[in-house]
N, CA, C and O of each residue as an XYZ file, in Angstrom:
788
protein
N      55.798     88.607    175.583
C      55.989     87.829    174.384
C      55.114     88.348    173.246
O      55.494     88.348    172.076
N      53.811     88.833    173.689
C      52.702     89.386    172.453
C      53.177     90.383    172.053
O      52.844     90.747    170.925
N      54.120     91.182    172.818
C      54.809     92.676    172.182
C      55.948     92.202    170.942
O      55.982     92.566    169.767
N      56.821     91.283    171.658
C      57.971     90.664    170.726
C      57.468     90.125    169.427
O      58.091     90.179    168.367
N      56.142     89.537    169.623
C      55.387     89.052    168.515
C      54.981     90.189    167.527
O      55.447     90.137    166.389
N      54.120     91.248    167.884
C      53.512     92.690    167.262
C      54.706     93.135    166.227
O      54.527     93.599    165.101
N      56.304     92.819    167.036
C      57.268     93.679    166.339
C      58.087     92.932    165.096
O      58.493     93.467    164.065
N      58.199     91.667    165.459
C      58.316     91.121    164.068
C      58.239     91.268    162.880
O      59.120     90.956    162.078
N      56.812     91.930    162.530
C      57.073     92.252    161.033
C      57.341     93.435    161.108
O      57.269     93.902    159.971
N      57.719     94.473    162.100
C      58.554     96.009    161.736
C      59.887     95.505    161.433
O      60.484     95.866    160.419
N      60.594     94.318    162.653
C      62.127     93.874    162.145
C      62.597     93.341    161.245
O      63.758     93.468    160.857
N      61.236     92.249    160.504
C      61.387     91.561    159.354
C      61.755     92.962    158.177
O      62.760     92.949    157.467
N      60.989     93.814    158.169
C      60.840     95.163    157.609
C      61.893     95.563    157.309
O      62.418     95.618    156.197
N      62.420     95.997    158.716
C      64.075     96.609    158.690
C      64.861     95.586    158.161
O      66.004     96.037    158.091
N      64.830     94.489    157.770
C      65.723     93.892    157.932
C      65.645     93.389    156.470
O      66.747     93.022    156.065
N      64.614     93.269    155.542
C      64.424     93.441    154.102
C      65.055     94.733    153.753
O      65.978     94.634    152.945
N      64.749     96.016    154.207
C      65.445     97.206    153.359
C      67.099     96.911    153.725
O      68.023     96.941    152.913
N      67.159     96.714    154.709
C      68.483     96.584    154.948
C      69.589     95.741    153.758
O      70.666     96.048    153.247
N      68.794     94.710    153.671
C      69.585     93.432    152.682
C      69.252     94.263    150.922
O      69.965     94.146    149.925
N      68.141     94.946    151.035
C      67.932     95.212    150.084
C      68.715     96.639    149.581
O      69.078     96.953    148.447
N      68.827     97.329    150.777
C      70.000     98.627    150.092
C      71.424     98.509    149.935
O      72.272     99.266    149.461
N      71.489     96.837    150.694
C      73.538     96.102    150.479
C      73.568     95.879    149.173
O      74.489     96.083    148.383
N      72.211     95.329    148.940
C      71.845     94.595    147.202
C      71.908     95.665    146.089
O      72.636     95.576    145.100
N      70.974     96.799    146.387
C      71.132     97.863    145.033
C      72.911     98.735    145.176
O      73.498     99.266    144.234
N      73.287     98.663    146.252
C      74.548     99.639    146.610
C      75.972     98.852    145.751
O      76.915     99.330    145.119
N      75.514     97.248    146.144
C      76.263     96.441    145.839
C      76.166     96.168    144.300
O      77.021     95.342    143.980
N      75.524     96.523    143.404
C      75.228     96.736    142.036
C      75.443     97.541    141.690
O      76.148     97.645    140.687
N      74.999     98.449    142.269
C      75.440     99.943    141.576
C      77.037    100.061    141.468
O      77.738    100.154    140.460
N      77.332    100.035    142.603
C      79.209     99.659    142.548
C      79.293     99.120    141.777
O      79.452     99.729    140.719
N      79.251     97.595    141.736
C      79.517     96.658    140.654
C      79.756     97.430    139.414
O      80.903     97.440    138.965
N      78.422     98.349    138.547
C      77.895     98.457    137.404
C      79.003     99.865    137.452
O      79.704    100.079    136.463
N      79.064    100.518    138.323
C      80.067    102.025    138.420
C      81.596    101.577    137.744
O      82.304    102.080    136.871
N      81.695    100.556    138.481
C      83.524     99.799    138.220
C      83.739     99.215    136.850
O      84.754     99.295    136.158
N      82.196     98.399    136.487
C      82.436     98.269    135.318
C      82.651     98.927    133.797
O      83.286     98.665    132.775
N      81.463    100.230    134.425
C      81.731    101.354    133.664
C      83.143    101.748    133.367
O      83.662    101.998    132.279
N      83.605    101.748    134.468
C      85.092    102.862    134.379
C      85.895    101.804    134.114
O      86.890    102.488    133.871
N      86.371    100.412    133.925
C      86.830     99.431    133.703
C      86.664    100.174    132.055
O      87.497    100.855    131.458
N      85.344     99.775    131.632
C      84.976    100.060    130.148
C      85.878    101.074    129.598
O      86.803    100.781    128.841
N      85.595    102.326    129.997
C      86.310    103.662    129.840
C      87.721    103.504    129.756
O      88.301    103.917    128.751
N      88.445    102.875    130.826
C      89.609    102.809    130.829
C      90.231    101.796    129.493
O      91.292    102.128    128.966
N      89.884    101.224    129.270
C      90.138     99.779    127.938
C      90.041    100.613    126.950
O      90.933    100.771    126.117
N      88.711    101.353    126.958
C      88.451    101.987    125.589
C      89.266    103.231    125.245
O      89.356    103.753    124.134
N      89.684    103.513    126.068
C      91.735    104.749    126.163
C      92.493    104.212    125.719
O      92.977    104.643    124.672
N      92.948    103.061    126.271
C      93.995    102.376    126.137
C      93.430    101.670    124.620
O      94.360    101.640    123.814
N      92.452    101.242    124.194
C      92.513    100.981    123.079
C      93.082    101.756    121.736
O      93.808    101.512    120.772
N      92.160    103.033    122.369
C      92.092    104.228    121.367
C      93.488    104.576    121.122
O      93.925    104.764    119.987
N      94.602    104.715    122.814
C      95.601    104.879    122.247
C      97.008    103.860    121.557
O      98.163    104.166    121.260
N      96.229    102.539    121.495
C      97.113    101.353    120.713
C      96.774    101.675    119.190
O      97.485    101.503    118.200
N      95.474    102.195    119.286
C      95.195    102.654    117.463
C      95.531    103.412    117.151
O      95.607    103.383    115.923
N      95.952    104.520    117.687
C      96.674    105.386    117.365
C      98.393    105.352    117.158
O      99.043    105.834    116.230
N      98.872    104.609    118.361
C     100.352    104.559    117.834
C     100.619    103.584    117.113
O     101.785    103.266    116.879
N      99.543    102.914    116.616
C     100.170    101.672    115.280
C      99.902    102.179    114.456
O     100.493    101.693    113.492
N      99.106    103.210    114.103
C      98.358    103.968    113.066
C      99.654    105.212    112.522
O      99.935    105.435    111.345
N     100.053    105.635    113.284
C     101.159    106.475    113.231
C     102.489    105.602    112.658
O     102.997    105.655    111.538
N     102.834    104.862    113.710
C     103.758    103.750    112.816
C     103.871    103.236    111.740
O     105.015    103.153    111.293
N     102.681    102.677    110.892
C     103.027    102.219    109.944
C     102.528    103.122    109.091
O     102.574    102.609    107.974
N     102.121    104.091    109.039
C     102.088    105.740    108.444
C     103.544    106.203    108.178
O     103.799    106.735    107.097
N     104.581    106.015    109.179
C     105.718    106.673    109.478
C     106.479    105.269    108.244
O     107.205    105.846    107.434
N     106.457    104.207    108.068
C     107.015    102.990    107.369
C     106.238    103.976    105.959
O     106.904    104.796    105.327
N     104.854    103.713    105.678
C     104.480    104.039    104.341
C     105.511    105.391    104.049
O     106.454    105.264    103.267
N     105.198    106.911    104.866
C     105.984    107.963    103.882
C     107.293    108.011    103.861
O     107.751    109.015    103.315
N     108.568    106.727    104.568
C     109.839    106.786    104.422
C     109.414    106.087    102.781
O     109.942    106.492    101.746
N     108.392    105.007    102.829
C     109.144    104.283    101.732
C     108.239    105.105    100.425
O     108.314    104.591     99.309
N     107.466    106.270    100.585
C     107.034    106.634     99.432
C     107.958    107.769     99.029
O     107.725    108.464     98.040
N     108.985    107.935     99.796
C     109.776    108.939     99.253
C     110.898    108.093     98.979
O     111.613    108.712     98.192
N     111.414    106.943     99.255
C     112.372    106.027     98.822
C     112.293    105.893     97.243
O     113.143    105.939     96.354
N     110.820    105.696     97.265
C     110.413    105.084     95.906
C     109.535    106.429     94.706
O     108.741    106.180     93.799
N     110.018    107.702     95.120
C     109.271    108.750     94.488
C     109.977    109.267     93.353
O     109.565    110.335     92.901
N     111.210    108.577     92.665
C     111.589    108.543     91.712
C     111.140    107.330     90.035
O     111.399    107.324     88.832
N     110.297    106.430     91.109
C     109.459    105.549     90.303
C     108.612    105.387     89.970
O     108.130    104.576     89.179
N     107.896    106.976     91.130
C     106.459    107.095     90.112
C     106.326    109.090     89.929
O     106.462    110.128     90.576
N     105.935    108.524     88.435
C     105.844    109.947     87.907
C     104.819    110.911     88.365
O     103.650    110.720     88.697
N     105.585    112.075     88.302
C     104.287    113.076     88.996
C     103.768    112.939     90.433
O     102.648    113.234     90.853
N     105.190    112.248     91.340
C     105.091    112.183     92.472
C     105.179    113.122     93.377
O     106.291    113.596     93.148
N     104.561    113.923     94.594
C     104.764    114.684     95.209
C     105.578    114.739     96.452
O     105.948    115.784     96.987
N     105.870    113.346     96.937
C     106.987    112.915     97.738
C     108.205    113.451     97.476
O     108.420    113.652     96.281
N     109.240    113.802     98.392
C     110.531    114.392     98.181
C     111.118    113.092     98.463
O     110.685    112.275     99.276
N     112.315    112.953     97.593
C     112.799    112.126     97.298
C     113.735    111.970     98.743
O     113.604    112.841     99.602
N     114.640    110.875     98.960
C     115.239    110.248    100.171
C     116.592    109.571     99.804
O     116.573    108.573     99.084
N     117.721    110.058    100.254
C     118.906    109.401     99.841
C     118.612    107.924    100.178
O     117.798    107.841    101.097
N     118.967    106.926     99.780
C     118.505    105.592     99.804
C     119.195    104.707    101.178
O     118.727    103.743    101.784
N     120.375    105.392    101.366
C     120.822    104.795    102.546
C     120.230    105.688    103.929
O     120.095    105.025    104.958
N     119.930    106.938    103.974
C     119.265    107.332    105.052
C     117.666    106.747    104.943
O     116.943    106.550    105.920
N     117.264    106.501    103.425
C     116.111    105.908    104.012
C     115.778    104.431    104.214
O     114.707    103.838    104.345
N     117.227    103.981    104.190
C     116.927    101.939    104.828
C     117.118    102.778    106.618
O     116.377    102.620    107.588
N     117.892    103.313    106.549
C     118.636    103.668    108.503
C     116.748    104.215    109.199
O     116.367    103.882    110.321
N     115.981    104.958    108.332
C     114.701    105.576    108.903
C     113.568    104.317    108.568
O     112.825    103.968    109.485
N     113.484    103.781    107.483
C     112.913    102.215    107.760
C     113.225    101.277    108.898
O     112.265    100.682    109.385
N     114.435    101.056    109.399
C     114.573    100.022    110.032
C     114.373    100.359    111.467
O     114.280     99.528    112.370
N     114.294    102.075    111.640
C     113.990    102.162    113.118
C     112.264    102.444    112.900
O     111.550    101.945    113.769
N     111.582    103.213    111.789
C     110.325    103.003    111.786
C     109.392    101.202    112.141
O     108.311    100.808    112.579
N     110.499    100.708    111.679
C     109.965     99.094    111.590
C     109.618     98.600    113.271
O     108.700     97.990    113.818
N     110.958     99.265    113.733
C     111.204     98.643    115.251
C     110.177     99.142    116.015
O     109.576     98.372    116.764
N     109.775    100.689    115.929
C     108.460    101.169    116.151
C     106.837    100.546    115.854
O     105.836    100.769    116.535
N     106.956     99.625    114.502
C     105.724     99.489    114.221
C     105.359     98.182    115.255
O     104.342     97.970    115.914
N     106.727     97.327    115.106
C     106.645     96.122    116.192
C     106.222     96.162    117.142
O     105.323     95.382    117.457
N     106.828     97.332    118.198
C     106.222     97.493    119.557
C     104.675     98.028    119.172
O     103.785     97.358    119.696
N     104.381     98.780    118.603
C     102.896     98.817    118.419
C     102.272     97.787    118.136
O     101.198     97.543    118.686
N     102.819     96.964    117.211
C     101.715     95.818    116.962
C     101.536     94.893    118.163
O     100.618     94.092    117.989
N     102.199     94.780    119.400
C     102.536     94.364    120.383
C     101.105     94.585    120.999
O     100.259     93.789    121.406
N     101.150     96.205    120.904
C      99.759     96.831    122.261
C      98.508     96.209    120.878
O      97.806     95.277    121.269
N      98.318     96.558    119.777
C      97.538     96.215    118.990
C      96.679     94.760    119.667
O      95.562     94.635    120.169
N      97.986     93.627    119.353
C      97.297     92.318    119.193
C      96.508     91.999    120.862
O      95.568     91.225    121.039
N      97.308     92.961    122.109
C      96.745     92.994    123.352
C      95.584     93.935    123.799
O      94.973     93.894    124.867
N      95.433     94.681    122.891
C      94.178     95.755    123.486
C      93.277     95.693    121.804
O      92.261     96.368    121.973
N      93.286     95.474    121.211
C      92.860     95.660    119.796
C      91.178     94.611    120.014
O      90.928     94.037    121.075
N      90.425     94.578    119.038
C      89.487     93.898    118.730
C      89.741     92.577    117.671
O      90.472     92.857    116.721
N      89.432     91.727    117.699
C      89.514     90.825    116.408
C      89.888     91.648    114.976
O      90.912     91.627    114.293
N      88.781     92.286    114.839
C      88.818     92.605    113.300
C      89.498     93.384    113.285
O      90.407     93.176    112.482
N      89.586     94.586    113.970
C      90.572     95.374    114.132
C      91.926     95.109    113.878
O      92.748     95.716    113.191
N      92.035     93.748    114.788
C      93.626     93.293    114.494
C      93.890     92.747    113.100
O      94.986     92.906    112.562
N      92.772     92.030    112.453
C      92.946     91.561    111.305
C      92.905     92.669    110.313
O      93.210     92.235    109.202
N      92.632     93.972    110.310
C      92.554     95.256    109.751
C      93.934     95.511    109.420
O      94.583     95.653    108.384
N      94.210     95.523    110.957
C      95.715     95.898    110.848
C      96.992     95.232    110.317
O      98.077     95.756    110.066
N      96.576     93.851    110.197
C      97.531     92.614    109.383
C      97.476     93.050    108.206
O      98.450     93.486    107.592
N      95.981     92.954    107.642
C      96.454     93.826    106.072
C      97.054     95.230    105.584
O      97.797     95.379    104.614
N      96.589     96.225    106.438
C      97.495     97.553    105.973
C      98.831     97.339    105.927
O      99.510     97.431    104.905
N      99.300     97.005    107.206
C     100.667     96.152    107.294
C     101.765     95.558    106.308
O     102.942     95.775    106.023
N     100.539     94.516    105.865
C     101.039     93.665    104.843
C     101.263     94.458    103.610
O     102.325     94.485    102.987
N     100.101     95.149    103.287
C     100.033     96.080    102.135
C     101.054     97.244    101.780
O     101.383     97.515    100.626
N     101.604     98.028    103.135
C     102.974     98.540    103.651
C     104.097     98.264    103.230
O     104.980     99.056    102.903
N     104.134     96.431    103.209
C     105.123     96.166    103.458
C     105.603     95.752    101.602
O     106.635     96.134    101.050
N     104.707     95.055    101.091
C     105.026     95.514    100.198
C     105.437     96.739     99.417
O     106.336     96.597     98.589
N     104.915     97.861     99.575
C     105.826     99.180     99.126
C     107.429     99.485     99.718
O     108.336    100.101     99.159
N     107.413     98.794    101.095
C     108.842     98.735    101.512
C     109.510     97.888    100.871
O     110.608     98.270    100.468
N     109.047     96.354    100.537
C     109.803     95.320     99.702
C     110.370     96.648     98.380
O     111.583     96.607     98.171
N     109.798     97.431     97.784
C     110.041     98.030     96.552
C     111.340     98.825     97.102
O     112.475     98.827     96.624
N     110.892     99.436     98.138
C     111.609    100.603     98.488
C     113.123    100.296     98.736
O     114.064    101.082     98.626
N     113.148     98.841     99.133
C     114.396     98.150     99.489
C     114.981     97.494     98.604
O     116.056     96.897     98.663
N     114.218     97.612     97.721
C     114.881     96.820     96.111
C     115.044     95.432     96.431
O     116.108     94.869     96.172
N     114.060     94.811     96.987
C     114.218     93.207     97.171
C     112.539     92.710     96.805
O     112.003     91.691     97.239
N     111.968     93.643     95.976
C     110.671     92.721     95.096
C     111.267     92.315     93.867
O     112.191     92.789     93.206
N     110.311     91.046     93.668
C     111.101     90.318     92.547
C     110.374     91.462     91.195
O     111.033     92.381     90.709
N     108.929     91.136     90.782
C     109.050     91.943     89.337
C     108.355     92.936     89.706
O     107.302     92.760     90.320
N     108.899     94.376     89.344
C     108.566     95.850     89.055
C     106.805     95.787     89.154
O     106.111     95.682     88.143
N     106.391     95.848     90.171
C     104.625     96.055     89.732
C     104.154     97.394     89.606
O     104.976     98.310     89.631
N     103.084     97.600     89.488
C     101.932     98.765     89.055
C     102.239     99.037     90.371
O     102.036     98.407     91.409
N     102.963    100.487     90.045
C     103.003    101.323     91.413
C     101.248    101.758     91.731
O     100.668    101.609     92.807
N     100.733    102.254     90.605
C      99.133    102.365     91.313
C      98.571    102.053     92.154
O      97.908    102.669     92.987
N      98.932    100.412     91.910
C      97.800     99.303     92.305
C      97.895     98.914     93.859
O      96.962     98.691     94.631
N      99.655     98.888     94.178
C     100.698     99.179     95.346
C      99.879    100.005     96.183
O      99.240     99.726     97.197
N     100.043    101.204     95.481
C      99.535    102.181     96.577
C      97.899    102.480     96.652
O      97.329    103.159     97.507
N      97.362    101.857     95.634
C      95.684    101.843     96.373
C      95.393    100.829     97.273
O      94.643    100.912     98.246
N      96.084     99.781     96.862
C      96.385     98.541     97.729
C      96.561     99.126     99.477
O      95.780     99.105    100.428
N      97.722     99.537     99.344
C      97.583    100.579    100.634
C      96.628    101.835    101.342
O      96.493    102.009    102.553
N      96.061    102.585    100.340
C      95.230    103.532    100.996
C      93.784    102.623    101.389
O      92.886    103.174    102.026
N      93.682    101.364    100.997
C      92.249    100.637    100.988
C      92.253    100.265    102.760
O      91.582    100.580    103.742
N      93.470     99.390    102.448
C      94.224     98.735    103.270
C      93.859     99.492    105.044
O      93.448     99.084    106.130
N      94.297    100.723    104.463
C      94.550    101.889    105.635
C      92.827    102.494    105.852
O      92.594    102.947    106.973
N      91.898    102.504    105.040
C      90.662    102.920    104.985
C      89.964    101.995    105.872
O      89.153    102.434    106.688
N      90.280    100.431    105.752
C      89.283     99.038    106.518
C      90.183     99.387    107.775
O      89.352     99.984    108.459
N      91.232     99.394    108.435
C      91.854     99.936    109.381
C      90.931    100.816    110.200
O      90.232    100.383    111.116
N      90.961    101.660    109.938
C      90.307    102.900    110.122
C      88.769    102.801    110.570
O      88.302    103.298    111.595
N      87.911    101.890    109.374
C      86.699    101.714    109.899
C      86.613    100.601    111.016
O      85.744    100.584    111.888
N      87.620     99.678    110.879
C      87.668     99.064    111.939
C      87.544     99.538    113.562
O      86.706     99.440    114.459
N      88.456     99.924    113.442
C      89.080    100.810    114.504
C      87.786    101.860    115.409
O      87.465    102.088    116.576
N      87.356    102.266    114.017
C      85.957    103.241    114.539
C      84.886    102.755    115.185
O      84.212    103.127    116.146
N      84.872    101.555    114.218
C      83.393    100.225    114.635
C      83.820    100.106    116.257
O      82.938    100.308    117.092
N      85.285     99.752    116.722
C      85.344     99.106    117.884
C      84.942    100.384    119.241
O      84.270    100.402    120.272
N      85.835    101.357    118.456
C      85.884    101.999    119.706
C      84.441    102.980    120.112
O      84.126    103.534    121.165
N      83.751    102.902    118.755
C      81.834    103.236    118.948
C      82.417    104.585    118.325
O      82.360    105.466    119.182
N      83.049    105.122    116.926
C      82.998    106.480    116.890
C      81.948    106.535    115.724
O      82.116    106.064    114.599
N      80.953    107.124    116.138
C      80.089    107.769    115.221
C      80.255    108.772    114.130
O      81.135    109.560    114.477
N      79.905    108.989    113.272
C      79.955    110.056    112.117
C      80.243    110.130    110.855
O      80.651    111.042    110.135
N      79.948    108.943    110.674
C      79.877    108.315    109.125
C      81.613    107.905    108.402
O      82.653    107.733    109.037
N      81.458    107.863    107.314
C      83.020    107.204    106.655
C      83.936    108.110    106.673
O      83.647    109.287    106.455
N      85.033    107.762    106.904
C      86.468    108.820    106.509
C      87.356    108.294    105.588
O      88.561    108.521    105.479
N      86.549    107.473    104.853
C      87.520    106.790    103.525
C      88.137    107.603    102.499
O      87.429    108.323    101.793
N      89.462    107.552    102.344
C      90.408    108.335    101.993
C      90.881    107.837    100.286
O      91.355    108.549     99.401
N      90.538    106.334    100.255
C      91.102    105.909     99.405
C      90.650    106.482     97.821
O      91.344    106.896     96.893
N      89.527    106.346     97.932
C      88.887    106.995     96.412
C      89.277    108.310     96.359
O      89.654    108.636     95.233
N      89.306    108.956     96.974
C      90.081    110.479     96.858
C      91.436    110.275     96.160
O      91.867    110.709     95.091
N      92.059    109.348     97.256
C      93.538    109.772     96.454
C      94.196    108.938     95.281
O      95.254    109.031     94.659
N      92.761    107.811     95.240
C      93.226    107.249     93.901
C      92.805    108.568     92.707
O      93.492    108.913     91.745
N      91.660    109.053     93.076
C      91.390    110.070     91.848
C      92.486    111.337     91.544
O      92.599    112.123     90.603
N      93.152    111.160     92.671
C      93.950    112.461     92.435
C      95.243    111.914     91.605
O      95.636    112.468     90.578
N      95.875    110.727     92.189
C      96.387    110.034     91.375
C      96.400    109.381     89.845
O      97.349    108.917     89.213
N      95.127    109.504     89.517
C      94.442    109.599     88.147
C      94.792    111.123     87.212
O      95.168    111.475     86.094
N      94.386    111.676     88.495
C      94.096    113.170     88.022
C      95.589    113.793     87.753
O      95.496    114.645     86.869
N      96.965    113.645     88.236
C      97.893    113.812     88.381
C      98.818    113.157     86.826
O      99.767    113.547     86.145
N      98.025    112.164     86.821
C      98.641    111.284     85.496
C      97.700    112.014     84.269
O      98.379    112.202     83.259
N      97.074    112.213     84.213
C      96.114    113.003     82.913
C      96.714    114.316     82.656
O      96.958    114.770     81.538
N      96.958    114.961     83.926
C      97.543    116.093     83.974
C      98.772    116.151     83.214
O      98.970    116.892     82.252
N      99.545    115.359     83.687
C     101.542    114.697     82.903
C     101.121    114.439     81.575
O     101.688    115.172     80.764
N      99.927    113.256     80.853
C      99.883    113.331     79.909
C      99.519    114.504     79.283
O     100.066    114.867     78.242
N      98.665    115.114     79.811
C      98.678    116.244     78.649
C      99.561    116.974     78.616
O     100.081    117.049     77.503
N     100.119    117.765     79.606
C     101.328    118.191     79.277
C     102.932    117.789     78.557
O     103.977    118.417     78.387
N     102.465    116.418     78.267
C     103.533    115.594     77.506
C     102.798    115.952     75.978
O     103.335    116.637     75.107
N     101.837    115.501     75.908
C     101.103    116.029     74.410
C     101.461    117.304     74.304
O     102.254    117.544     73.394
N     100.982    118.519     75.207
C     101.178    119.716     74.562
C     102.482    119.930     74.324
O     102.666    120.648     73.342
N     103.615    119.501     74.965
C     104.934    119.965     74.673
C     105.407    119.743     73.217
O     106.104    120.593     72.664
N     105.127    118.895     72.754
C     105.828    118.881     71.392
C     104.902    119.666     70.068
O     105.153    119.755     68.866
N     103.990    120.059     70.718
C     103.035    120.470     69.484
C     104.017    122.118     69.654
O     104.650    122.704     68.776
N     103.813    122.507     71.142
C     104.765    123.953     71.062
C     105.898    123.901     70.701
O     106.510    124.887     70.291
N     106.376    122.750     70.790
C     108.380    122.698     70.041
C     108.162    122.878     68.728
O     108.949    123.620     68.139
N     107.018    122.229     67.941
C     107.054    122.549     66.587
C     106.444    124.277     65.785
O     106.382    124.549     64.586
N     106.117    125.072     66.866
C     105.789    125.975     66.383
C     107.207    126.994     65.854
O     107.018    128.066     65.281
């Protein structure tokens, strides 16, 4: 019995590491699965932002070439009007099923990112379809949209952890859009000064 006694605390021993290497093994797993759980969401996120991102990309340049006869000094090629309701209405059907994976794998803000580009979209399509009520500032339309598409974007980045500062697009192409119209005016000024020579 004094031997059985002596060995006790070697079995107590074994029998702590024992519970104790089920315990770290059993965490570590845990923390491994959750990892790759993580990883896997953050794919599947990345690729719901991407095909809604494409989609309503694919809606904006049908309807900026629908509508590239209404703004001057446009670089869009223009779109017979009935092939471009037939390429709207299947771009549309596309953006739907994306917004589908969006509102299921997306982040809050993210999704609310994406309600406004959307929305902002959709107004240039209202134009494109000739069912807005009064003629607005194509400008304003389409900065409305590149902004739209910029909070998107940072959204999107915030969620999925991409590092490397802004990729905001919008001030660029409003300036070029500036720059494009200064350009037309002057060349509207210079033309008649050379007709009179």
């Amino acid at each position: 019995m004094g031997t059985l006694l002596a060995q006790v605390p070697a079995l107590l021993g074994v029998l702590v590491g024992t519970l104790g290497t089920i315990f770290a093994t059993s965490l570590a797993d845990r923390a491994r699965w959750r990892r790759n759980q993580s990883i896997r969401w953050d794919e599947r996120r990345l690729d719901a932002y991407v095909e809604y991102a494409h989609a309503v990309k694919e809606s904006h340049a049908i309807a900026l070439r629908m509508t590239a006869d209404r703004r001057p000094n446009s670089h869009s090629h223009p779109i017979d009007r009935e092939a471009g309701l037939a390429r709207l209405a299947e771009a549309d059907a596309r953006r739907t099923i994306a917004w589908e994976n969006m509102l299921l794998l997306g982040d809050e803000a993210t999704v609310a990112a994406a309600g406004v580009w959307r929305d902002a979209v959709w107004q240039l399509e209202r134009l494109a379809r000739g069912i807005a009520d009064p003629e607005p500032d194509m400008v304003g339309v389409l900065s409305r949209v590149n902004e739209a598409r910029d909070g998107f974007y940072r959204a999107a980045r915030r969620s999925i952890a991409v590092r490397g500062g802004s990729v905001a697009q919008s001030a660029l192409l409003e300036q070029a859009l500036l720059d494009r119209a200064v350009a037309a005016e002057a060349g509207a000024v210079s033309l008649p000064s050379q007709k009179s020579r």
